[in-house]
C-alpha positions, 0 to 999 in steps of 0.5 A, a space after each residue: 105794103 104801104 100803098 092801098 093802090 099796091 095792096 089792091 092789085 096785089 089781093 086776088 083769089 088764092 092761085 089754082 095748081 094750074 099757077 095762073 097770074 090773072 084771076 080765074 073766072 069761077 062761072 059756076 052756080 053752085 060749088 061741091 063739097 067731098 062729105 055730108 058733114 063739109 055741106 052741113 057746116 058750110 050751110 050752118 055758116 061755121 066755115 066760109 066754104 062757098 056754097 051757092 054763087 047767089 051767096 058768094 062766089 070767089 070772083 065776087 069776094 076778090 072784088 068786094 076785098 079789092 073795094 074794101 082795100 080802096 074804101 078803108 072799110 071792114 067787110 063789104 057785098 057786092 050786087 047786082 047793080 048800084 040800086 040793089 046796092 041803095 035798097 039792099 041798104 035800106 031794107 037791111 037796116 031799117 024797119 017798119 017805124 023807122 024813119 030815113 033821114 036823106 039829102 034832097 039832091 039824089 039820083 031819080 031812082 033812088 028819090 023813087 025807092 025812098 019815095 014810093 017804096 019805102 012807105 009801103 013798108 011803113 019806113 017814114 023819110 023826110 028830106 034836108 036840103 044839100 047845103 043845110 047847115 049843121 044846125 038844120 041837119 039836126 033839126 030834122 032828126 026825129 026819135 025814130 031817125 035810124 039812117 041819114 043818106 047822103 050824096 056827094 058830089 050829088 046826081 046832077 047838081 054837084 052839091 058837096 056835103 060835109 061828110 065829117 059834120 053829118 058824120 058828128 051829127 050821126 054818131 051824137 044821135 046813135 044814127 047810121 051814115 049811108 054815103 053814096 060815093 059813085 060820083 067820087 069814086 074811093 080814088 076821090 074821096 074816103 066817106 069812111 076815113 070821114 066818119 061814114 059808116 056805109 059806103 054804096 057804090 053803083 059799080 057800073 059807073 067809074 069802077 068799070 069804066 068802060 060801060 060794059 056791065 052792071 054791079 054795086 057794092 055796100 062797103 063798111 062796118 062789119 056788123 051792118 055788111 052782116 045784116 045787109 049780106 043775109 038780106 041780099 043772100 035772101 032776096 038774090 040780087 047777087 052780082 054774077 061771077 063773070 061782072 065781078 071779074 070785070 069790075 075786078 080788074 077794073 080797079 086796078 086802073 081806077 087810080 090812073 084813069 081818074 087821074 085822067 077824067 079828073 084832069 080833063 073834067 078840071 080844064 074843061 070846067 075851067 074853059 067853059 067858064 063865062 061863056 056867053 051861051 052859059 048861065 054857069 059852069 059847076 065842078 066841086 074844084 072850080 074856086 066859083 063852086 059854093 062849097 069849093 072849101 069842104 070839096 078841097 078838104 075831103 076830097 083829092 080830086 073835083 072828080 069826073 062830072 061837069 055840069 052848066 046851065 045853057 041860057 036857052 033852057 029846055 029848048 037849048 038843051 036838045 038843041 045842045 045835044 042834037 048838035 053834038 058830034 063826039 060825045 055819045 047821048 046814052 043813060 050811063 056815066 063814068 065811061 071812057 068815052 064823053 057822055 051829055 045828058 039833060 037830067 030834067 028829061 031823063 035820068 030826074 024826070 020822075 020828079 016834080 018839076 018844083 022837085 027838080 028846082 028845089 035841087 037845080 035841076 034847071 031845064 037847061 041844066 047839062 052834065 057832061 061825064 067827061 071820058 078819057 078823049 083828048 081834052 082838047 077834043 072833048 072841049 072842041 065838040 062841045 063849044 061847038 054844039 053851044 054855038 049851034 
């Protein structure tokens, strides 16, 4: 097949003798073995066999393949949700000594994890800011820099890196590159084409896309997934057969339903421009965007977020979402139905506020997650939420 799109909906689980079309569910906890000696190679990792579902589990495997496919990646382990995913990378492959280079625009929670936890365990971090050059990315790199982190489309402000630059940056200095593809989706963009060598993913997001279940997944390198699966088979952040089995099926209509948000995202971005209650409208395809170019060079599609500034800061925007008649206010993205949020006071609270200017997280800044309503809809509440 010459199709990732083909070969996705066509690996699955191997069929049972019942010749089911659809995937099984294999809700089970443990998996049985017909002798001692099957039980002992199994455990002593001289064969696949599944053992335990916090180590794999069928349902979890066709997921994990199926976002390989899309990813270009070589082996892949899926979790429980997107922050076990970010830890479970981190943990994995850093060590006490050891020194996380990140981008400065990332999700509150991740901030949290590099910020607070990370040091307990004597790994050491430093920030670059989103739109750093080469020359500034490189000069942050320290003899003990193991991992650069990275996001882009970043959480909220919509920054977008150069994946292939930081990629030539990583690979001269011998230093792994963790990108955070959520905001793009495998459909939008290959970090791993690009030079990437882990992909993280909150599942949760556009991969369900219908706001039903937790999941992450580490997609990448075959060696780094190796050290990162003994880690989560220890540690047990595994994700449950039956999310899996959603997710699964879920990407089977990733392509077609980015298609959509992407579409939609595009002409609403478009239209709010120069609207007299907004400072600026942000999305990686709008010919405004500051890195349009890298955005149109890495990417197929500006993807499914889009951000603007109300002139009123913090007391415009609840006045924003208070006004709001469609679209839901809710802690999640990449649903089918519109999603408003105001970082500042949620999703990036726990940042300072001269944190959360340094990445533009403005008070009056609003990140629509744009679902798959008429876009005609979906435009019509929100102008008239701005004129409230």
């Amino acid at each position: 097949m010459k199709h990732n799109q083909s070969k996705l909906i066509r690996t699955q689980i191997e069929q049972t003798n019942e010749g089911e079309h659809s995937s099984p569910l294999y809700l089970t906890s443990s998996f049985c073995f017909d002798n001692a000696e099957d039980m002992r190679a199994a455990f002593a990792d001289e064969t696949a066999d599944n053992i335990y579902s916090r180590f794999s589990n069928p349902n979890v495997k066709e997921f994990v393949d199926r976002l390989c496919v899309l990813e270009n990646a070589e082996a892949g382990f899926a979790t429980a949700s997107g922050m076990s995913a970010v830890f479970g990378s981190f943990m994995a492959l850093l060590k006490k000594g050891d020194h996380l280079l990140s981008c400065n625009s990332i999700f509150g929670s991740t901030h949290t994890v590099i910020s607070k936890y990370l040091p307990k365990y004597g790994i050491e971090y430093s920030y670059v800011s989103a739109t750093a050059t080469a020359a500034e990315w490189e000069a942050a790199i320290l003899p003990t820099t193991k991992m650069i982190y990275i996001e882009t489309p970043t959480n909220p402000g919509l920054e977008v890196l150069d994946i292939a630059m930081i990629s030539a940056i990583a690979k001269k200095h011998g230093i792994i590159l963790n990108v955070d593809n959520c905001f793009a989706t495998p459909i939008g963009q290959t970090p791993i084409d690009l030079g990437a060598d882990i992909v993280v993913h909150s599942a949760t997001k556009w991969i369900d896309g219908q706001g039903r279940v937790l999941g992450g997944a580490v997609v990448g390198r075959k060696d780094l997934i190796h050290e990162i699966y003994l880690f989560c088979r220890a540690t047990g952040p595994s994700l449950s057969p039956f999310n899996a089995w959603l997710l699964s099926k879920s990407l089977e209509t990733l392509e077609v339903r980015m298609e959509r948000h992407c579409s939609n995202a595009l002409v609403i971005a478009e239209k709010l421009q120069g609207h007299a209650k907004i400072n600026f409208v942000k999305y990686p395809f709008l010919n405004s965007h500051p890195q349009v170019a890298i955005a149109k060079k890495q990417m197929k599609n500006g993807g499914g977020i889009v951000c603007f500034e109300l002139k009123g800061g913090l007391e415009a925007g609840k006045q924003f979402l208070n006004s709001l008649k469609m679209l839901s206010l809710t802690a999640n993205l990449g649903d089918t139905r519109s999603i408003a949020s105001h970082p500042a006071s949620t999703t990036h609270a726990k940042l300072s506020e001269a944190e959360r200017q340094a990445v533009g997280i403005n008070p009056g800044l609003i990140r629509i997650s744009v679902g798959l309503e008429h876009h005609e809809d979906i435009l019509a509440d929100i102008l008239q939420a701005l004129e409230a």
